[in-house]
C-alpha positions, 0 to 999 in steps of 0.5 A: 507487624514490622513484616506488614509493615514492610510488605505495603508500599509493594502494591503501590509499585506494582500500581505505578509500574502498571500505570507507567506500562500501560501510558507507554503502551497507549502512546506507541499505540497512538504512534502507530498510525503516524508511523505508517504514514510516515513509512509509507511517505518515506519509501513512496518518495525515497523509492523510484523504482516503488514510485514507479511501481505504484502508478504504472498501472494507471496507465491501463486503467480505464478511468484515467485512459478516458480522462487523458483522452478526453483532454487531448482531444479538447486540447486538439480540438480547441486548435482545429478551425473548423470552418476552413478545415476541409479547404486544408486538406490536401485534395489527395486526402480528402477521400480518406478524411471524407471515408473516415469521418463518413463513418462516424455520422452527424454533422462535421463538428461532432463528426470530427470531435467524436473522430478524435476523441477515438483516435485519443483512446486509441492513442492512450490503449497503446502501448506507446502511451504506457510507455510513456506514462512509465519513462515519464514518471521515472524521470520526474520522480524527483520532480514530484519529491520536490512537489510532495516536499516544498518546492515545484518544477520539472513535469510535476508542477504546483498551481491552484492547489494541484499536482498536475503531469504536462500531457504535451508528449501523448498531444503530440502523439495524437496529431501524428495519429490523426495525420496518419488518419488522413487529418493532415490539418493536425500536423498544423496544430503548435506545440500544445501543453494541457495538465492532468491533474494527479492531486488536488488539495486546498492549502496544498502548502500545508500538506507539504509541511506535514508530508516533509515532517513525516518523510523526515521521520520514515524509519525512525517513527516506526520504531520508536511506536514498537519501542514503546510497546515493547517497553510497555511490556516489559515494564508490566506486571503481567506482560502476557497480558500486555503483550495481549493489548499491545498487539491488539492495540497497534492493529486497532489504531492502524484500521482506524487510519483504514478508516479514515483513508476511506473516509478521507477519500469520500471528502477528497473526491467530493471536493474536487471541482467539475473540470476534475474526472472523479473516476480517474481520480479515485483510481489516482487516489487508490493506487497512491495509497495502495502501498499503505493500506498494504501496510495496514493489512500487515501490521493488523495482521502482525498485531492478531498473529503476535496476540492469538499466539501470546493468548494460546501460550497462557494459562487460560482455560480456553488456551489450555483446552486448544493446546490440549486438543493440538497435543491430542492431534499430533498424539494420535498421529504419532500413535498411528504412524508407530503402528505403522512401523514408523520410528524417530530413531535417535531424533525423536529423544534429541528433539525432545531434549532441546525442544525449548530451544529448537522451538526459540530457533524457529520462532526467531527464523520467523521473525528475521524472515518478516524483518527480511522481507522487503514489504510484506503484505498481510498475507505474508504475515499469515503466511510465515505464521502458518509455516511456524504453526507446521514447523512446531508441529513437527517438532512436536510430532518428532518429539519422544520421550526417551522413557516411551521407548 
């Protein structure tokens, strides 16, 4: 009876302690997606060179090639008057103008709109417009920190809701392009500012609360959502199990905000006014968010790697049947290469003896190779774990049992 006694408030501690493991668990995984986000908006702001190397590619992509073109030239073509523009043209280029507008066919309006809008696209399929786009970007990086994070000015601005770049620079090297083509007029036309929008959202001011507060959190969030977890795991009773959840659950709750990006980017686009080129701002929005849907990919992929392996570890009757059926594999293929006079020699006993810690060793290689890596990607995660599962197979195979001797 005392013994009895004794024994019942047992299971209401492994209650608690289960309770308690699982409420961390749920709460890291919660933090998850908040923590990729954050990650993301610290290191795309608090980076350059990244900032850089994420919008770089914009300046090829045929979206916002058109789009920059097309609002050049309507900038130009609002400071062209048409009326006296060939009475400006100097008699000696006239016959070039007349050849090139000849070409193009019409009347003189759409005529010269199509001729400059050609000489746009040319301009911006330059590599003097990547150019550009690249230095312009470096240099107003903190420019667009001070957009993101409260405050404007610089290339960058805030106004009506949008982040917007002066495309000043590639309007001056259009008029020098249409001057070359024989349209001296242009080299008349003033200084002309036009924007192009980069971001649009309504109550910009509270993004920028939110972003602020996520760039703030950058490292430590993540951390502390892997904290969590861990803690979660350690605290349960069964914490192969756990470490089960927990890894599936942090790669669920990121592809939920895959999800939601996705879904984001469909609301986004359809509330962007008409003056707005929705392809040039899908291919803004996607190469924004590049780096964290590559941040989703790996910590999903982390998560099913972290899961599977946990889950072939246990004493499950699936488990055990693959890990049988890859002890049988090596095995034959350490019988095939005895039979071919292959031997270990001395390595084989010391490899079975500190097995368990060779296998630790790698596990650990592993682990400091992805925490290392700067900004691994889904496929970096795949990676490393299958030079894991081949280095213990290795081992494996070089295993020999001092007695099969």
């Amino acid at each position: 009876m005392l013994e009895a006694a004794r024994a019942e408030p047992r299971p209401r501690r492994h209650v608690t302690k289960s309770f308690l493991a699982a409420l961390l668990i749920v709460i890291g995984c919660i933090l998850a997606p908040f923590a990729a986000v954050s990650a993301w908006a610290s290191s795309e702001v608090g980076d350059t060179d990244r900032y850089v190397d994420t919008v770089a590619p914009l300046a090829s992509d045929p979206d916002v090639q058109a789009a920059v073109a097309n609002r050049a030239a309507d900038a130009v073509m609002d400071h062209l008057d048409l009326p006296t523009l060939l009475e400006d043209v100097a008699p000696a280029d006239r016959p070039r103008l007349a050849q090139a507008l000849g070409r193009l066919g019409g009347p003189l309006e759409d005529a010269i709109a199509g001729f400059v809008r050609d000489r746009a696209q040319d301009v911006v399929a330059s590599e003097v417009f990547k150019k550009i786009w690249v230095d312009a970007n470096r240099t107003i990086h903190s420019a667009v920190d001070k957009a993101l994070t409260g405050s404007g000015g610089g290339a960058v601005q805030i106004k009506n809701d949008s982040v917007s770049i002066d495309l000043a620079p590639v309007i001056d090297q259009l008029k020098q392009r249409l001057v070359d083509e024989g349209l001296t007029v242009a080299a008349k036309i003033p200084e002309v500012h036009t924007d192009f929008t980069v971001l649009r959202a309504d109550n910009i001011g509270k993004v920028k609360t939110g972003f602020r507060l996520l760039q703030i959190a950058g490292f430590w969030l993540p951390v502390l959502s892997v904290l969590l977890v861990a803690a979660g795991v350690l605290l349960s009773v069964r914490r192969r199990r756990a470490l089960v959840a927990g890894a599936l659950g942090l790669a669920a709750a990121t592809l939920l905000l895959g999800l939601a990006l996705t879904i984001f980017r469909v609301m986004y686009l359809n509330a962007l006014p008409d003056s707005v080129s929705q392809p040039a701002a899908a291919s803004v929005y996607d190469a924004l968010t590049h780096y964290l849907r590559t941040t989703i990919r790996m910590t999903a992929a982390l998560g099913v790697v972290i899961a599977l392996g946990a889950w072939l570890s246990g004493p499950g009757r699936v488990a055990t049947l693959v890990r049988q059926l890859w002890n049988s594999g090596i095995g034959a293929v350490r019988s095939t290469a005895d039979r071919a006079g292959l031997r270990t020699g001395p390595v084989g006993p010391f490899v079975y003896r500190y097995r368990a810690w060779i296998t630790w060793v790698l596990v650990a290689a592993a682990v400091l190779s992805f925490v290392l890596w700067s900004y691994p990607t889904g496929w970096v995660v795949l990676g490393i774990a299958l030079v894991l599962l081949f280095a213990l197979a290795v081992v494996e195979f070089l295993a020999e049992e001092p007695s099969a001797r």
